[in-house]
C-alpha positions in Angstrom: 0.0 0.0 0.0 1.1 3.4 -0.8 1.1 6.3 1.2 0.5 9.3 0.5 2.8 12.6 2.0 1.3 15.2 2.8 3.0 18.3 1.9 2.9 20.6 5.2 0.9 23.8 4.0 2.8 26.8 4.8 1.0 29.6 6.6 1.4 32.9 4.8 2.2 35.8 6.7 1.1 38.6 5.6 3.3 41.4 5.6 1.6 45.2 6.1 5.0 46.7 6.2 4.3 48.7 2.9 0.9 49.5 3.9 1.7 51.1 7.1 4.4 53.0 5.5 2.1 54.5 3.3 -0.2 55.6 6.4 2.9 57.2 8.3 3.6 59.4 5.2 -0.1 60.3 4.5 -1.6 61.0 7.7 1.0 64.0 8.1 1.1 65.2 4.6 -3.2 65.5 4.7 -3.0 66.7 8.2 -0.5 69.5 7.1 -2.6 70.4 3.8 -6.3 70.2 6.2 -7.4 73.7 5.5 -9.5 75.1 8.5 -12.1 77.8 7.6 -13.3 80.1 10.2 -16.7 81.8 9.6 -18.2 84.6 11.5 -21.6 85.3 12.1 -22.8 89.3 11.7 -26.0 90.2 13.9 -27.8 92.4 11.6 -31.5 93.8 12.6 -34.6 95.2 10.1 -35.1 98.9 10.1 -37.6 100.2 12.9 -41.5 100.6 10.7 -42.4 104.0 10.4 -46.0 102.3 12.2 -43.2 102.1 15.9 -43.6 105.3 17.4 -43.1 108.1 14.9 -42.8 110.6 17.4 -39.7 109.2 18.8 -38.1 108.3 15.5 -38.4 112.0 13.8 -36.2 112.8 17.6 -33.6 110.6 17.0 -30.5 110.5 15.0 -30.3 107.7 12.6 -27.6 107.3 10.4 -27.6 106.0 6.9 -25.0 104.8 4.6 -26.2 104.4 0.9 -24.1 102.1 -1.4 -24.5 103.4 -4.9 -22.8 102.6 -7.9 -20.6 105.5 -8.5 -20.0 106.9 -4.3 -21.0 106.0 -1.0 -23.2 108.8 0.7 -23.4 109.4 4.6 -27.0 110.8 5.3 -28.8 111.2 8.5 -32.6 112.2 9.3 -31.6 115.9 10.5 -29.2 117.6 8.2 -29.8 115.2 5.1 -26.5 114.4 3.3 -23.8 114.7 5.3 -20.8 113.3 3.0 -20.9 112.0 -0.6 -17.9 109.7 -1.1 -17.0 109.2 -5.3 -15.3 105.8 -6.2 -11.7 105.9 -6.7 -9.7 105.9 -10.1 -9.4 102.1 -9.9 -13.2 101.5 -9.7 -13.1 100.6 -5.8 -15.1 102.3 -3.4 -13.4 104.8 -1.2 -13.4 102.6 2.4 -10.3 104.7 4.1 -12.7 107.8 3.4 -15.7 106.1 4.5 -13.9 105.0 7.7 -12.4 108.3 8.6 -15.7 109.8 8.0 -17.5 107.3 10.3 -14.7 107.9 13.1 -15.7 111.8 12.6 -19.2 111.7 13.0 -18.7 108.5 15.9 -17.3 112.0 18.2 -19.9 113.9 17.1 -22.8 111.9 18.1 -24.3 110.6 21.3 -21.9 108.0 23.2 -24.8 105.7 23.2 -25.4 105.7 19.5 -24.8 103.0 17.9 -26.9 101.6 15.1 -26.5 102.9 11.9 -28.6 101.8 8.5 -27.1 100.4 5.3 -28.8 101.1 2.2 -27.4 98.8 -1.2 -28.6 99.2 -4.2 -29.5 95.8 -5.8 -26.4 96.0 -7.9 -24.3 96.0 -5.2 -21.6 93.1 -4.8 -21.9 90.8 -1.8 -18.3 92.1 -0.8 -18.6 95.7 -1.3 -21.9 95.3 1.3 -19.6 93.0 4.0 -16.1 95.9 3.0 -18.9 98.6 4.2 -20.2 96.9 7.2 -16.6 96.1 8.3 -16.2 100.0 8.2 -19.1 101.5 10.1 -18.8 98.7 12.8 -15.7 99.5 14.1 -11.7 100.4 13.6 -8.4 99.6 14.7 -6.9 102.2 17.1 -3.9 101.5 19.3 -4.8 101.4 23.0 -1.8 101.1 25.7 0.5 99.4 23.4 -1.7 97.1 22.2 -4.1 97.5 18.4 -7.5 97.0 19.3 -10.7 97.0 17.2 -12.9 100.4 18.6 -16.8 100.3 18.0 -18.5 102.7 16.2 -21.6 101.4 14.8 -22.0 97.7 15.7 -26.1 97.6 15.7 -26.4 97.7 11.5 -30.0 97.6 9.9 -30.1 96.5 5.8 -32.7 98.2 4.0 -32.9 99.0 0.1 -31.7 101.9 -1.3 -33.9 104.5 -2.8 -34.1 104.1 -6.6 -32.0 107.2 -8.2 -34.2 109.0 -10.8 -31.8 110.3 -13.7 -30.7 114.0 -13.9 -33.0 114.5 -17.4 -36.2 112.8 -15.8 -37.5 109.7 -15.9 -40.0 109.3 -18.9 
């Protein structure tokens, strides 16, 4: 009778070697490129109704900032216009002006003041709206050493602007 040998069946190891090193070069290369985004969250209110105590509205001071296409114009409820601001030779709307003009009136108005109305057109670019806001709400000053951002208009109200009737009429 024959018998028959049995070959012993070898066990295969398996060998990770490559694949870990593959896992100790990409975990710190995608770590390194992770892009975090940070996002900020603006707290903007509606404009008070004409219908909310009229009386007290025609006695206060309310600001308004109106984005047009060609300037920026600084109006208030009193005195009507008090600053028209043209777009610079590049196309871009004058923000250093608009900001120095904000810190200006800022001193000349009540301490406690501090909401302030924007008016865009419906033109007007998502960023120019956010470049504007950034202005009126508040500017870097240096306090004991140190820059620090100063408020001047943090409560902003969005409303649309008036439309602009042409110089020759409207037919």
């Amino acid at each position: 009778m024959r018998r028959k040998h049995r070959r012993p069946e070898a066990v295969a190891d398996l060998d990770i070697t490559a694949f870990m090193n593959l896992m100790i070069v990409l975990v710190p290369v995608l770590l390194i490129n992770l892009v975090f985004s940070q996002t900020s969250v603006l707290n903007l209110n509606f404009p008070e109704s004409a219908a909310n105590s009229a009386q007290d509205n025609k006695d206060q001071l309310q600001l308004q900032v109106m984005i047009l296409e060609e300037q920026l114009v600084i109006a208030d409820n009193k005195g009507g216009v008090i600053m028209q601001i043209p777009k610079q030779a590049g196309g871009e709307h004058d923000y250093k002006t608009l900001a120095l003009a904000m810190q200006d009136i800022k001193a000349r108005v009540p301490p406690d003041k501090k909401d302030i109305t924007l008016l865009p057109q419906e033109s007007t670019s998502y960023q120019t709206l956010v470049s504007v806001m950034d202005k009126v709400r508040s500017y870097k000053t240096v306090v004991a050493g140190s820059v620090v951002n100063a408020e001047l208009f943090p409560d902003i109200s969005i409303a649309d602007a008036p439309e602009i009737i042409p110089a020759g009429g409207a037919q």
